[in-house]
TORNU-523276 format. One line per field, with one value per residue (C-alpha): x, y, z; chain; residue number from 0. Coordinates in nm, 3 decimals. Layout:
N
u <- [X/...]
v <- [Y/...]
w <- [Z/...]
c <- [A/...]
k <- [NUM/...]
***
This chain:
129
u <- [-3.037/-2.663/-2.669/-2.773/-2.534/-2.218/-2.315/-2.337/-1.998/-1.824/-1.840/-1.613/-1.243/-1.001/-0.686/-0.478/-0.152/0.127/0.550/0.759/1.122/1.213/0.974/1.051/1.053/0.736/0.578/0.705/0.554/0.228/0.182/0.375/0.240/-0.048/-0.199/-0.280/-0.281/-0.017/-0.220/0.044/0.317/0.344/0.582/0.446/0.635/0.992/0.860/0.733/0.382/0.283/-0.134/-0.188/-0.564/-0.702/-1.054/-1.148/-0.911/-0.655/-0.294/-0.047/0.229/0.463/0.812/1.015/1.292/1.526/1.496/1.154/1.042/0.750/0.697/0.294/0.324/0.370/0.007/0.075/-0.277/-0.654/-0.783/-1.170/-1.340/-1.594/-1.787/-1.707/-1.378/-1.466/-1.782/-1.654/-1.369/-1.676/-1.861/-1.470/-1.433/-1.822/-1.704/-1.455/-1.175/-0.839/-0.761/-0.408/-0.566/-0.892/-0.769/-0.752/-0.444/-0.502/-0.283/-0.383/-0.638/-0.958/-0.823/-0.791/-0.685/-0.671/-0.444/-0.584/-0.534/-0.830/-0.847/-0.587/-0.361/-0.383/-0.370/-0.635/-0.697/-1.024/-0.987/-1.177/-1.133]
v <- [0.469/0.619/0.439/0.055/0.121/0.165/-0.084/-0.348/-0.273/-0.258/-0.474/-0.444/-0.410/-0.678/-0.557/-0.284/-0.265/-0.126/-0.092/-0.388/-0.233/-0.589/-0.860/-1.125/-0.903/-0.736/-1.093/-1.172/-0.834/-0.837/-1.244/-1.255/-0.872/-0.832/-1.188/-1.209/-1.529/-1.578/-1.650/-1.673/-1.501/-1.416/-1.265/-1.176/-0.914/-0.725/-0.699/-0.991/-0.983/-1.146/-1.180/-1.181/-1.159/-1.059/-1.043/-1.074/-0.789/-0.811/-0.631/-0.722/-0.675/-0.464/-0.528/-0.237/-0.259/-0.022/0.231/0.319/0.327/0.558/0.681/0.595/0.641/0.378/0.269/0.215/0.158/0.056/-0.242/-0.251/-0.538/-0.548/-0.804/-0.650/-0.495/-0.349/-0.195/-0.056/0.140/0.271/0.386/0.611/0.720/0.869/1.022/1.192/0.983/0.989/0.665/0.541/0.286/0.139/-0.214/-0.414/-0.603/-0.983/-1.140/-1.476/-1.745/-1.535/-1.246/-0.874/-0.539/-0.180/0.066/0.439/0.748/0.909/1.267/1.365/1.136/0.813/0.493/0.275/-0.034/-0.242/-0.616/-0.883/-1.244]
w <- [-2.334/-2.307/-1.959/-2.025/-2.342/-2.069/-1.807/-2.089/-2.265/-1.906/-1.673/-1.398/-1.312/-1.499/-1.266/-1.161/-1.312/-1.074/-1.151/-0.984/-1.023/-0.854/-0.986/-0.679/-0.408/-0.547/-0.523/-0.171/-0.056/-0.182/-0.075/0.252/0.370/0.170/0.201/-0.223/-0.346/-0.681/-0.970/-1.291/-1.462/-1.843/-2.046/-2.384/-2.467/-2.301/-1.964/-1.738/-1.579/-1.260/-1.203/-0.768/-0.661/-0.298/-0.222/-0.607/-0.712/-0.938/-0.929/-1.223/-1.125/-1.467/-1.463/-1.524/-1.795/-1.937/-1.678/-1.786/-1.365/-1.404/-1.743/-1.650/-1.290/-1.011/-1.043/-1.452/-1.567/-1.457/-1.674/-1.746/-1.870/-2.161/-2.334/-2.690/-2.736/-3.071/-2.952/-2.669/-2.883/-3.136/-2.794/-2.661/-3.041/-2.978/-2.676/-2.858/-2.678/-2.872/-2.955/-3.117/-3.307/-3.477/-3.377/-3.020/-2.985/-2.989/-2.717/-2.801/-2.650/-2.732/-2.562/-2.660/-2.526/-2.656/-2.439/-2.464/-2.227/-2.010/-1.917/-1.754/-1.931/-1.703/-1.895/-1.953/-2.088/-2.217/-2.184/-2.357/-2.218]
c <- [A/A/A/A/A/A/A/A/A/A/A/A/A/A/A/A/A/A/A/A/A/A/A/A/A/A/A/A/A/A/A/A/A/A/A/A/A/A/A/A/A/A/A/A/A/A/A/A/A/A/A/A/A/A/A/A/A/A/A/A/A/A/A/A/A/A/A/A/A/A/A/A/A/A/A/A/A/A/A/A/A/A/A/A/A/A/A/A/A/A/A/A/A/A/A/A/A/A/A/A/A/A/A/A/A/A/A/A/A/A/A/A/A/A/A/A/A/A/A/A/A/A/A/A/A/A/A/A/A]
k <- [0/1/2/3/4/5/6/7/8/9/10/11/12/13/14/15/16/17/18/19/20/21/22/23/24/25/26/27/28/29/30/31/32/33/34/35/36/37/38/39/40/41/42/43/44/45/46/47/48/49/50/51/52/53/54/55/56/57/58/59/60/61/62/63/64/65/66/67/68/69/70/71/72/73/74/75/76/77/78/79/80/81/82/83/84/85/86/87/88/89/90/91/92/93/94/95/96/97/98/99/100/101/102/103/104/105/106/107/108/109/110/111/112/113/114/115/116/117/118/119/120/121/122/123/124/125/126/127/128]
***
């Protein structure tokens, strides 16, 4: 029962968030050396995001501000998507994961995410589109 519970609240990996302490030349690099393909770039907060895919994985690219270069770690979180945001937080609050909040943040268009730490302290993130 536990099992089918997980592999219907997660369904795969949205993207892989990693630090770009120069936005452009992070983009040249992973396009021109890498071979991703640009997808789009968002800024809805302080820091600018840039979405590159390769081979149906995605790296966002985090823009560093305010000398905050690795407060996460170069690799800055792991994204999971889920077809119920809200669920999925009830199912890490019955796993006795600390959560900050009750609430996914709504960033607009439908979609959610809810930032929370795993084990060892990596950051995490479920995302609802």
């Amino acid at each position: 029962m536990e099992k089918l519970e997980t592999t219907t609240l997660f369904t795969g990996v949205e993207h892989i968030g990693i630090k770009a302490l120069d936005m452009e030349t992070a983009i040249r690099f992973y396009i021109e050396v890498l071979g991703f393909k640009f997808s789009h770039r968002i800024k809805p907060g302080e820091v600018e995001l840039a979405f590159l895919e390769l081979g149906g994985t995605v790296v966002e690219l985090v823009e560093v501000v305010d000398g905050r270069r690795f407060e996460d770690g170069v690799v800055n979180h792991l994204a999971l998507r889920v077809v119920d945001i809200f669920k999925a937080i009830e199912h890490l609050k019955q796993h006795q994961v600390e959560v900050p909040s009750s609430e996914p943040m709504d960033i607009g268009e439908g979609r959610y995410n809810f930032f929370f730490r795993g084990p060892s302290g990596e950051k995490l993130e479920l995302y609802q589109g």
